[in-house]
RODO-2510 file (C-alpha; in nm, 4 decimals, decimal comma):
residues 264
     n   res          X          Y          Z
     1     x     6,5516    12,2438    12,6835
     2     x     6,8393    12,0001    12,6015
     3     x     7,1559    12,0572    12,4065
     4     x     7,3926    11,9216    12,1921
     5     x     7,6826    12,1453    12,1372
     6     x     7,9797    12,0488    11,9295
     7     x     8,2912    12,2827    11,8086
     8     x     8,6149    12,3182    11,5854
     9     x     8,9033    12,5735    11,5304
    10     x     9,1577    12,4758    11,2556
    11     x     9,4217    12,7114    11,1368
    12     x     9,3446    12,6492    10,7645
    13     x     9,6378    12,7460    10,5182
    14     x     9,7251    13,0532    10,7181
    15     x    10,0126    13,0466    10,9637
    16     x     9,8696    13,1413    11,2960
    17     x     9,5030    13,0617    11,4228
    18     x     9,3388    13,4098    11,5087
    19     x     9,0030    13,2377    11,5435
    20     x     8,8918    13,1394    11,9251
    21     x     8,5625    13,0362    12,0963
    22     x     8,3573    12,9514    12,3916
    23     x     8,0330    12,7965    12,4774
    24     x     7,8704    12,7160    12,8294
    25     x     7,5408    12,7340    12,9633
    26     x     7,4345    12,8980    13,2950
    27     x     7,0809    12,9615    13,4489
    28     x     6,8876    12,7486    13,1459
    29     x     7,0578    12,9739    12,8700
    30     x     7,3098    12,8255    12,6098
    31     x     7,5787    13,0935    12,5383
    32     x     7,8201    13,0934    12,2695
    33     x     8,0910    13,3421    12,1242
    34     x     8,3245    13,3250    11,8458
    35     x     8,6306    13,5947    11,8032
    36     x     8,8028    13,6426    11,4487
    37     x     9,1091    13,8339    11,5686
    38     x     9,3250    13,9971    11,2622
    39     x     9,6628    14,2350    11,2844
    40     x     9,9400    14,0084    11,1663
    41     x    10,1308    13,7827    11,4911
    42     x     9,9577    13,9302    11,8003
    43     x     9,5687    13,8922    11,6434
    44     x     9,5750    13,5576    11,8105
    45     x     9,6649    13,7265    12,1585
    46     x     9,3802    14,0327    12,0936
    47     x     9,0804    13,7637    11,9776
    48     x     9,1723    13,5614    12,3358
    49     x     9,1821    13,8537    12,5611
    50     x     8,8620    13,9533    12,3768
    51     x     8,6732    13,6409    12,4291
    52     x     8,8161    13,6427    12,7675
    53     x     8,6713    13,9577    12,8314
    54     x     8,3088    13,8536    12,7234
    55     x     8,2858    13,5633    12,8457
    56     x     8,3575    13,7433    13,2171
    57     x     8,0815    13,9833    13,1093
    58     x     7,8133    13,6908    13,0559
    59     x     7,8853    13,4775    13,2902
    60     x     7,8946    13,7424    13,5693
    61     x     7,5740    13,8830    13,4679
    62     x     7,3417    13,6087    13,3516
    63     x     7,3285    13,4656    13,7781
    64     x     7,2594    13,8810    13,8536
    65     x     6,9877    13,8622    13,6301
    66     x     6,5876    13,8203    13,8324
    67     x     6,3637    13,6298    13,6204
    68     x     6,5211    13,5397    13,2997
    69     x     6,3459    13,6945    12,9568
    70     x     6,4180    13,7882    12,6307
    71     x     6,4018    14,1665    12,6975
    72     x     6,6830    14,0957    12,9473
    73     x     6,8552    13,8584    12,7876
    74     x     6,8711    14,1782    12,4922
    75     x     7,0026    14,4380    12,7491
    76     x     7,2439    14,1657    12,8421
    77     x     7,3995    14,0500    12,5406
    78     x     7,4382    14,4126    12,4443
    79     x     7,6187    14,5331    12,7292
    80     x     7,8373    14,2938    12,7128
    81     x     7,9518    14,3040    12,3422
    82     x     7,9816    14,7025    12,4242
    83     x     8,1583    14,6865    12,7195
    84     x     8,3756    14,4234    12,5617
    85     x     8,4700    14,7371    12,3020
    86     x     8,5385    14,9881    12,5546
    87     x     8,8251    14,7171    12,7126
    88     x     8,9756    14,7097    12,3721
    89     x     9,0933    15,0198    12,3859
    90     x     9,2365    15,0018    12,7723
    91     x     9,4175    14,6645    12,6185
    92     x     9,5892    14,8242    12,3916
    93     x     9,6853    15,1184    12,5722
    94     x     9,8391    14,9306    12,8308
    95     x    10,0063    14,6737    12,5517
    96     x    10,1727    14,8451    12,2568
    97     x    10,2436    14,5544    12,0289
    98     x     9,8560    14,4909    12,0167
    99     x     9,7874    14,8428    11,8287
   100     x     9,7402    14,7302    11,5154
   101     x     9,4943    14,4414    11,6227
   102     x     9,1556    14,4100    11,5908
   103     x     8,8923    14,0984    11,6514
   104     x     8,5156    14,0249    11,4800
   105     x     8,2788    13,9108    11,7866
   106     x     7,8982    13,7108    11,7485
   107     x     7,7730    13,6388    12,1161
   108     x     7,4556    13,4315    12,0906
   109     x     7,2377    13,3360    12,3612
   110     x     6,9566    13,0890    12,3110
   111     x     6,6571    13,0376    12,5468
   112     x     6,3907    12,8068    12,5072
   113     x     6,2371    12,9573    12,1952
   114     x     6,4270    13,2486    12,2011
   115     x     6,7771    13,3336    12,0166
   116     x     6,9166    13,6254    12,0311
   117     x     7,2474    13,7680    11,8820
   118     x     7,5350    14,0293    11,9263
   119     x     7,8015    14,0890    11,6677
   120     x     8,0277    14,3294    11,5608
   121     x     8,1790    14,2601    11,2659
   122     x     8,1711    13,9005    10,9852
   123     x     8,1646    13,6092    11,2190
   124     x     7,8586    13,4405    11,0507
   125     x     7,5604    13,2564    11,3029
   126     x     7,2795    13,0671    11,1207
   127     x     6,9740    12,8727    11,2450
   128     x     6,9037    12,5255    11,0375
   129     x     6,5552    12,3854    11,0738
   130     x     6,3487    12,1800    10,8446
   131     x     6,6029    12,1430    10,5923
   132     x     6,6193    12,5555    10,5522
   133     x     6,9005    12,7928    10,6776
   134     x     6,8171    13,1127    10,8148
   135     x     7,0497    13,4018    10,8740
   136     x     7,0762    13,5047    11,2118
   137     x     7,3670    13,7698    11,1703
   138     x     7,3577    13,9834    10,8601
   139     x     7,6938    14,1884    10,8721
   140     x     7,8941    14,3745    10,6254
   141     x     8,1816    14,1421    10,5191
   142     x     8,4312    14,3747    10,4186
   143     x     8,4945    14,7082    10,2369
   144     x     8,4854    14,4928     9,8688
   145     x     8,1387    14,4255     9,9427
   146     x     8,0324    14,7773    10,0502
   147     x     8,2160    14,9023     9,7078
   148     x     7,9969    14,6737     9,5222
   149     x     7,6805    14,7072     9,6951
   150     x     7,7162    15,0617     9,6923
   151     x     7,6984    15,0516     9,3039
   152     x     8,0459    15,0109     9,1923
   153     x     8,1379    14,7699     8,9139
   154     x     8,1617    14,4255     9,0581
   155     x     8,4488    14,3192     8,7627
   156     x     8,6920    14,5945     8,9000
   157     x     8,6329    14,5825     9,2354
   158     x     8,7280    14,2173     9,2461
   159     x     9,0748    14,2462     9,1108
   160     x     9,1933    14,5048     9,4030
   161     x     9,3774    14,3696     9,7315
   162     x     9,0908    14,4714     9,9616
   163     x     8,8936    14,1453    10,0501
   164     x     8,9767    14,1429    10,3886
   165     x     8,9626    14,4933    10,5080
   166     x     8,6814    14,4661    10,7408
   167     x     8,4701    14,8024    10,7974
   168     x     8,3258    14,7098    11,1045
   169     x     8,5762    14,5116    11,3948
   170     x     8,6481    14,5287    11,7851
   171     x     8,9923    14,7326    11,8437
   172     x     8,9592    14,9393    11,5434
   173     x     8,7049    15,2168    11,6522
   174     x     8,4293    15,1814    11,8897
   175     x     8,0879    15,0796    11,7127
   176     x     7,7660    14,9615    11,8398
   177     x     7,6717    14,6238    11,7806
   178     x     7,3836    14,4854    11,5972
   179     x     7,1366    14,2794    11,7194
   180     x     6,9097    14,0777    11,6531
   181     x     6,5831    13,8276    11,8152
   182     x     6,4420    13,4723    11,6015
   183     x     6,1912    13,2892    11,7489
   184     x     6,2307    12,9448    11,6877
   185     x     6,0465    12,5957    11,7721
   186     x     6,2735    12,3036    11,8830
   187     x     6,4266    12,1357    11,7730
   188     x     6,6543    12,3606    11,5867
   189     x     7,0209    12,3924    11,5120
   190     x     7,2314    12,6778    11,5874
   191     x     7,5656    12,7607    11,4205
   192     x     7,8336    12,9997    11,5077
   193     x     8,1359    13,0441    11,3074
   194     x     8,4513    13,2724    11,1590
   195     x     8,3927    13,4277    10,8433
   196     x     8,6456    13,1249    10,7029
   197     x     8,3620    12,9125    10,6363
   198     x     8,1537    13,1875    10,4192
   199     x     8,3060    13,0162    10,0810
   200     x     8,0683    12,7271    10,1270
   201     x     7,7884    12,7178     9,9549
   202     x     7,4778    12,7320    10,1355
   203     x     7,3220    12,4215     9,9611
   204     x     7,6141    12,2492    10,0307
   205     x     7,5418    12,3591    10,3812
   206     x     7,2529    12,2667    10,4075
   207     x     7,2960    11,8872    10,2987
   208     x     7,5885    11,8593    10,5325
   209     x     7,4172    11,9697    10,8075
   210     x     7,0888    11,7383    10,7663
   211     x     7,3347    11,4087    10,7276
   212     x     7,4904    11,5178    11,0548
   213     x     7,2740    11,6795    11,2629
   214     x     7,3017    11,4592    11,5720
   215     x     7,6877    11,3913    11,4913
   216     x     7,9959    11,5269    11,6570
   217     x     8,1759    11,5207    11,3427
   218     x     7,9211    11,8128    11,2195
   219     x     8,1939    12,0940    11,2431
   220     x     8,4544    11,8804    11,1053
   221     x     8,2619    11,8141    10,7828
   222     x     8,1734    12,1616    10,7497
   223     x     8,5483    12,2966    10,7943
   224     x     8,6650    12,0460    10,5465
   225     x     8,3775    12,1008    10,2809
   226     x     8,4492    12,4623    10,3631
   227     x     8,8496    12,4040    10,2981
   228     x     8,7763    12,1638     9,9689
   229     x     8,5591    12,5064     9,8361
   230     x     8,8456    12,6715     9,8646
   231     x     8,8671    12,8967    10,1785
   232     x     9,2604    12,9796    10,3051
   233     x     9,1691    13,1284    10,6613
   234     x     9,1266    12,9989    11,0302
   235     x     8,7882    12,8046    11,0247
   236     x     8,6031    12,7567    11,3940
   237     x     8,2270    12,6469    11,3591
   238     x     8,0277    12,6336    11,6959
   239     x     7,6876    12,4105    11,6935
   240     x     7,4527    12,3687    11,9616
   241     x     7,1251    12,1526    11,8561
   242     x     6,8139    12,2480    12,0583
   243     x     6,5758    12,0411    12,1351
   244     x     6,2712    11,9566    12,4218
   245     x     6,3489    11,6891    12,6409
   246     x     6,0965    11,4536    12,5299
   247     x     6,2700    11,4999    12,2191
   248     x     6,5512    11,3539    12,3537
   249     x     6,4051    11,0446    12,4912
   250     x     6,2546    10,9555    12,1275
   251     x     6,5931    10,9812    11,9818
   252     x     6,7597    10,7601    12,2986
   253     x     6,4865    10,4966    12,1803
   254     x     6,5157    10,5043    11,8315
   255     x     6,9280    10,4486    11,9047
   256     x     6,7868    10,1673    12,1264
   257     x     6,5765     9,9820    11,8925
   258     x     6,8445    10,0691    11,5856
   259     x     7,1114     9,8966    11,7494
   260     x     6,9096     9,6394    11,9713
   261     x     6,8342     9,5489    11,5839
   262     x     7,1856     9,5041    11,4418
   263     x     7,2780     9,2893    11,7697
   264     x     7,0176     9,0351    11,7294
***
């Protein structure tokens, strides 16, 4: 498997970026994480000592691991997004000013054909193939949404201050993440991001995303299409594109031949 991984984090129109990321690979598995920390100054601080905290899970574990599978690469991902929930609470026990802080996680880890997710909380991850987008997280946005789904009427629901109150977040309470397995053929696109990029419409997605897909300026054009539609919070997109290796040499040629073209 080969990879192309590109990623942004821009603070938006809010004051102070709560948004942070990671991505590395270890062992033949691609591994990325995106934190969306919230509780006014310190958030930033909480979402970082989050990711930190995960990212020491993963990468200690995924070298333990014997033979790497999906059905381990499940028990994995899991344990780490829990035990990443029980060191919330010892954080901010042992630091006061981070009490009111709390962070969204999405840990994805993608193996040959295999991705598989952990989130707690909005942080979006999609897979684009083919020109179609499919969702690989599927959380609960925030408590306006549950109102609305629940059966309440949409019209009054919208005009009260509770958009961002997020039902399900690290720091807040302890909850079990969800999970989920797609089985994909390469080559394929993964995308990780904060929930700042959710105001983009997902044709508009879609088109950006098939211009771009070999480009490092992917996330860039999707955080600015995602700003022009709109959104006011941190944006960070995360996008690995996953592809067999002979795949890669036909794209080297075909960037051979293209330019060996314009020269002569």
């Amino acid at each position: 498997m080969y990879w192309l991984t590109y990623a942004k984090s821009v603070r938006g129109r809010r004051e102070v970026n709560q948004d942070d990321f990671a991505t590395f690979q270890s062992r033949g598995v691609k591994v990325m994480i995106v934190c969306d920390g919230n509780g006014g100054v310190f958030g930033e601080k909480f979402s970082e000592a989050i990711l930190k905290s995960c990212l020491g899970e993963v990468s200690y574990a995924l070298p333990r691991m014997g033979k790497i599978n999906i059905e381990g690469l499940q028990t994995l991902s899991l344990a780490a997004v829990g035990k990443v929930s029980e060191h919330a609470g010892m954080l901010k026990r042992c630091n006061p000013e981070l009490a009111a802080c709390g962070t969204t996680i999405t840990l994805v880890l993608i193996y040959n054909s295999a991705v598989v997710a952990s989130w707690v909380g909005d942080s979006p991850a999609i897979v684009y193939q083919s020109g179609k987008i499919t969702k690989l997280t599927n959380p609960l946005h925030n408590l306006k949404e549950m109102l609305i789904n629940g059966g309440e009427d949409k019209e009054s629901v919208s005009k009260q201050d509770i958009g961002s109150v997020l039902m399900r977040c690290i720091g807040h309470r302890e909850c079990e993440p969800d999970f989920r397995i797609l089985e994909m053929k390469p080559p394929f696109l993964v995308l990780v991001a904060s929930d700042g990029i959710a105001d983009l419409p997902e044709k508009s997605m879609v088109e950006i995303i098939r211009r771009n897909l070999f480009e490092g300026s992917l996330p860039d054009k999707l955080i600015g299409a995602s700003l022009e539609y709109g959104s006011d919070d941190n944006i960070t997109v995360v996008s690995t594109l996953c592809m067999e290796m002979r795949n890669k040499l036909k794209k080297i040629k075909r960037l051979y031949w293209k330019r060996r073209r314009l020269i002569c």
